[in-house]
C-alpha positions as CSV (number, residue, x, y, z in Angstrom):
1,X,-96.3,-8.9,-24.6
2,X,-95.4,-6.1,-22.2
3,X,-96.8,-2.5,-22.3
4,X,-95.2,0.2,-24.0
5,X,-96.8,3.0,-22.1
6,X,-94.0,3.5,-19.2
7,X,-91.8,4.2,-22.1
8,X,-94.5,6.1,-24.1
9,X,-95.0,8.2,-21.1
10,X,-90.8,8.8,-20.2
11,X,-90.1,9.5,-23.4
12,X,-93.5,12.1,-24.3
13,X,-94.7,12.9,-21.2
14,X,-92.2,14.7,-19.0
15,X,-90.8,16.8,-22.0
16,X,-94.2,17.9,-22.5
17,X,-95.4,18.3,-18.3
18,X,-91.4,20.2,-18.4
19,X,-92.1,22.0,-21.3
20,X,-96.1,23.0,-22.0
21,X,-97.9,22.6,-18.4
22,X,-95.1,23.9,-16.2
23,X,-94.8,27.2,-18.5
24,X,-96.7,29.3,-15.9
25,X,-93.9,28.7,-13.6
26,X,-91.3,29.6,-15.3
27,X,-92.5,32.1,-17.5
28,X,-90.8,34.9,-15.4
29,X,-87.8,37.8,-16.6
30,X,-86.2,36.8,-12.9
31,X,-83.8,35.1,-11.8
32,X,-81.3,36.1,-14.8
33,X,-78.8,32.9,-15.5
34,X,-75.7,33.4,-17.1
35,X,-77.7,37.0,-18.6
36,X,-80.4,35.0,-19.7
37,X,-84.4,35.3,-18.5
38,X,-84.6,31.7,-16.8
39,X,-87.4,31.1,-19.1
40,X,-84.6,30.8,-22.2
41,X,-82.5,28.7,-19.1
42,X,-85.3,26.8,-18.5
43,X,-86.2,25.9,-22.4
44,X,-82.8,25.4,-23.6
45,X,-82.1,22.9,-20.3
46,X,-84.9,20.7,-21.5
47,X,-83.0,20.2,-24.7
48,X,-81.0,17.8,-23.1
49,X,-83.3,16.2,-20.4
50,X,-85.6,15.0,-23.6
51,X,-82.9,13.6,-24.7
52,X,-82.2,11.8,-22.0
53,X,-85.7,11.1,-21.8
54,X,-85.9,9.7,-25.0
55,X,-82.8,7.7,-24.4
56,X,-84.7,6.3,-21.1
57,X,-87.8,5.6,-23.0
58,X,-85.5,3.6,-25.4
59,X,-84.0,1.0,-23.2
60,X,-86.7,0.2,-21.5
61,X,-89.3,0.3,-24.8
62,X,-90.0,-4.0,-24.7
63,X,-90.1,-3.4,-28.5
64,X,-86.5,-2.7,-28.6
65,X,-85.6,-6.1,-26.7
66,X,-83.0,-8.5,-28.9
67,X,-84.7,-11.9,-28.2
68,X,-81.8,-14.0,-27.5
């Protein structure tokens, strides 16, 4: 049986690094997108990349395989 981790780790682990570890980097009131602090740009933005992260994690989960 192949390992779930790579998925595991897509589909947890870069939301999270985007998310929790990276927020001393973009904790800041400057640059000011679209008359937002980027911090709001920043969180809102991963909205969709953890989707598409979860999405990734998905397809290539071995678990979700139709054995044919």
């Amino acid at each position: 049986m192949k390992s779930r981790k790579p998925a595991f780790f897509i589909g947890f682990g870069i939301p999270f690094f985007g998310l929790v570890v990276l927020f001393p980097l973009y904790n800041r009131i400057y640059p000011v997108i679209m008359g937002f602090p980027f911090m709001y740009f920043w969180i809102f933005s991963w909205l969709f990349l953890t989707s598409l992260c979860l999405y990734i994690a998905f397809k290539i989960d071995p678990a979700n395989k139709i054995d044919e």
